[in-house]
C-alpha positions in Angstrom: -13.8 -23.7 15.6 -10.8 -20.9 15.5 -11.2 -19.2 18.4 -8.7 -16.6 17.4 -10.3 -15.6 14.4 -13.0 -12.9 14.0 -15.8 -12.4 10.9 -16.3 -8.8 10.3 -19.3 -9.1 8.2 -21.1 -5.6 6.1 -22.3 -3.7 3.4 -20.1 -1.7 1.4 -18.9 1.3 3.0 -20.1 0.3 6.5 -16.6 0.6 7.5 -15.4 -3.3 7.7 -11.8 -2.7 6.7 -11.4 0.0 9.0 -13.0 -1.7 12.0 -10.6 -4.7 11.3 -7.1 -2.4 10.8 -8.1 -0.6 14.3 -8.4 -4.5 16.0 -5.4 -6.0 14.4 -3.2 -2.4 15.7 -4.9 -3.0 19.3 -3.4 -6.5 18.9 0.0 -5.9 17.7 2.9 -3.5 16.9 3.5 -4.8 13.2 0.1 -6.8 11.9 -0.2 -8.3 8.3 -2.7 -7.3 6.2 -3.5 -9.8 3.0 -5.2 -7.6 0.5 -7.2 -9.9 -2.2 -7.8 -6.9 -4.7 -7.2 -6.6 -8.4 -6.1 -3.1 -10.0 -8.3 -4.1 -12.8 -8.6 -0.2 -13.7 -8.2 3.1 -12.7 -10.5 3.8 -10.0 -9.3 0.3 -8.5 -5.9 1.4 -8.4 -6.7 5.1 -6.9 -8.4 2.8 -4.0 -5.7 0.4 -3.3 -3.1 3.5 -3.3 -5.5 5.5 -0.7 -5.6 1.9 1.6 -1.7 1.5 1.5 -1.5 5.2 2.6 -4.0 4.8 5.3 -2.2 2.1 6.2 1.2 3.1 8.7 4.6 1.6 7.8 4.1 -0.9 10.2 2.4 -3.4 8.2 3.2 -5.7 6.2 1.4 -6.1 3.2 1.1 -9.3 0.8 -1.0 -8.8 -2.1 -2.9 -12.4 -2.9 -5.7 -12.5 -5.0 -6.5 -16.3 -5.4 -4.3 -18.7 -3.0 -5.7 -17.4 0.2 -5.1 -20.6 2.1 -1.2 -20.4 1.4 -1.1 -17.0 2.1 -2.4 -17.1 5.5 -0.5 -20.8 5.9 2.8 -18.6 5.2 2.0 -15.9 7.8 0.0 -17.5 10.3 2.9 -17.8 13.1 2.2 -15.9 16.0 1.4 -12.9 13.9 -2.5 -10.8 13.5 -3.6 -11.3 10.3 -6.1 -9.0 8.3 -7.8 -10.6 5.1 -9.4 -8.0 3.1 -11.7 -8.7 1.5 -12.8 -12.4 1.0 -15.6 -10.9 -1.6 -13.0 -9.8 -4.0 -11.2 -12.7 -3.1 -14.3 -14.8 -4.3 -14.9 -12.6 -7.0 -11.5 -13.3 -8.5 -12.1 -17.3 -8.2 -15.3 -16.6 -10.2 -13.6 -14.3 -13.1 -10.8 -17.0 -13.2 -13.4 -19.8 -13.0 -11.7 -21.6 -10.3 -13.8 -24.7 -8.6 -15.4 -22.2 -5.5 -16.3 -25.2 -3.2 -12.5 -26.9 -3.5 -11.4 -23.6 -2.4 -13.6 -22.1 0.3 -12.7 -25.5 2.2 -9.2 -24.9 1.6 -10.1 -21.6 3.4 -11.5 -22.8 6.1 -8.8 -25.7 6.7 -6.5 -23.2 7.1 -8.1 -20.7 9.3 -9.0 -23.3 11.3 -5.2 -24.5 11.5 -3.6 -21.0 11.5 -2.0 -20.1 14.7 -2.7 -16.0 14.0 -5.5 -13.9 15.1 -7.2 -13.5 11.7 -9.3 -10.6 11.6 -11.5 -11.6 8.2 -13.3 -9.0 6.3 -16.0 -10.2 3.5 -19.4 -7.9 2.4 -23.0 -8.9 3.4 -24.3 -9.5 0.0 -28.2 -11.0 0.4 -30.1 -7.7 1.9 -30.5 -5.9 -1.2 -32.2 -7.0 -4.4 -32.1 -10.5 -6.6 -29.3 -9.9 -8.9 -30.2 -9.5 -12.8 -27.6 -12.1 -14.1 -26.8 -15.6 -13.2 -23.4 -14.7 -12.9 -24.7 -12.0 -10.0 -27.1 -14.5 -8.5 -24.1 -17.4 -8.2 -22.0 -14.8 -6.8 -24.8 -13.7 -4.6 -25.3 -17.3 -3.5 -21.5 -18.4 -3.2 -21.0 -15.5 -0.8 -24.2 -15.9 1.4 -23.0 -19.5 1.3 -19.0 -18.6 2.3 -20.0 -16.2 5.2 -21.9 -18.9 7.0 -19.7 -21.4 7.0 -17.0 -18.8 7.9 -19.2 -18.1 10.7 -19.7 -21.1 12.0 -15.4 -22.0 12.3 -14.8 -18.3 13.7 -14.5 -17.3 17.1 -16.4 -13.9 16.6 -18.4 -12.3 14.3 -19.5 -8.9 14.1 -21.3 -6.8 12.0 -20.9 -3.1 10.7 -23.5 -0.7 9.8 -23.2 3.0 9.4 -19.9 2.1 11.5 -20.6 1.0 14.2 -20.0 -2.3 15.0 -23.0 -5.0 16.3 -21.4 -8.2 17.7 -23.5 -11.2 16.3 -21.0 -14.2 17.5 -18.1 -13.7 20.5 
């Protein structure tokens, strides 16, 4: 277990990433943030401008959308550590069809070995409806699956809805 990482866990919009930036400034003067997201298009890349703006010139930002494990590996020392979001991030090993299992537990190795407070943001997926597709469903399922075990190695895990957070895990 990684006692000095927390599982922010919600729907979209239930204000995870900002939750998790207001806990890693709390913990330190300059935290890192690891943003997983793709500017596929347009509206994606309107979003990741408005998060780097909310964001202060404190932080440091590395942008990795598959090789999470050697991205927190490489900025694990002593530092506060933000990963959001591990949906996108598993949503990219799914559009790159990269082997999900091999890599979750490469996740998990490492937050388990990092030496930073990770602060790990990732979307409740299962409490709306079966998806259509079995692309959606496998998605649907790898995440569910992805959470738990993420919840079983972290220290905390808390949940967001409408905002506020509801600690499941501390």
């Amino acid at each position: 277990m990684s006692q000095r990482s927390i599982l922010i866990l919600g729907g979209a919009r239930s204000g995870k990433s900002r939750h998790a930036m207001r806990l890693a400034e709390e913990k330190a003067n300059s935290p890192v943030l690891i943003a997983t997201a793709v500017a596929g298009d347009e509206e994606m890349r309107q979003r990741i401008a408005r998060h780097r703006r909310d964001r202060g010139a404190n932080w440091t930002t590395v942008e990795e959308p598959l090789e999470l494990a050697g991205a927190i590996a490489s900025h694990a020392s002593g530092n506060v550590v933000v990963v959001d979001c591990l949906t996108l991030w598993l949503s990219n090993l799914l559009h790159e069809e990269r082997d999900c299992e091999a890599e979750v537990n490469r996740l998990l190795k490492a937050v388990e070995d990092s030496t930073a407070e990770l602060i790990l943001v990732s979307n409740e997926v299962g409490l709306g409806i079966v998806p259509a597709t079995s692309l959606g469903r496998k998605f649907r399922d790898e995440q569910g699956s992805l959470n738990q075990r993420l919840a079983e190695v972290a220290g905390e895990v808390v949940f967001l809805a409408a905002g506020l957070p509801l600690p499941l895990k501390s």
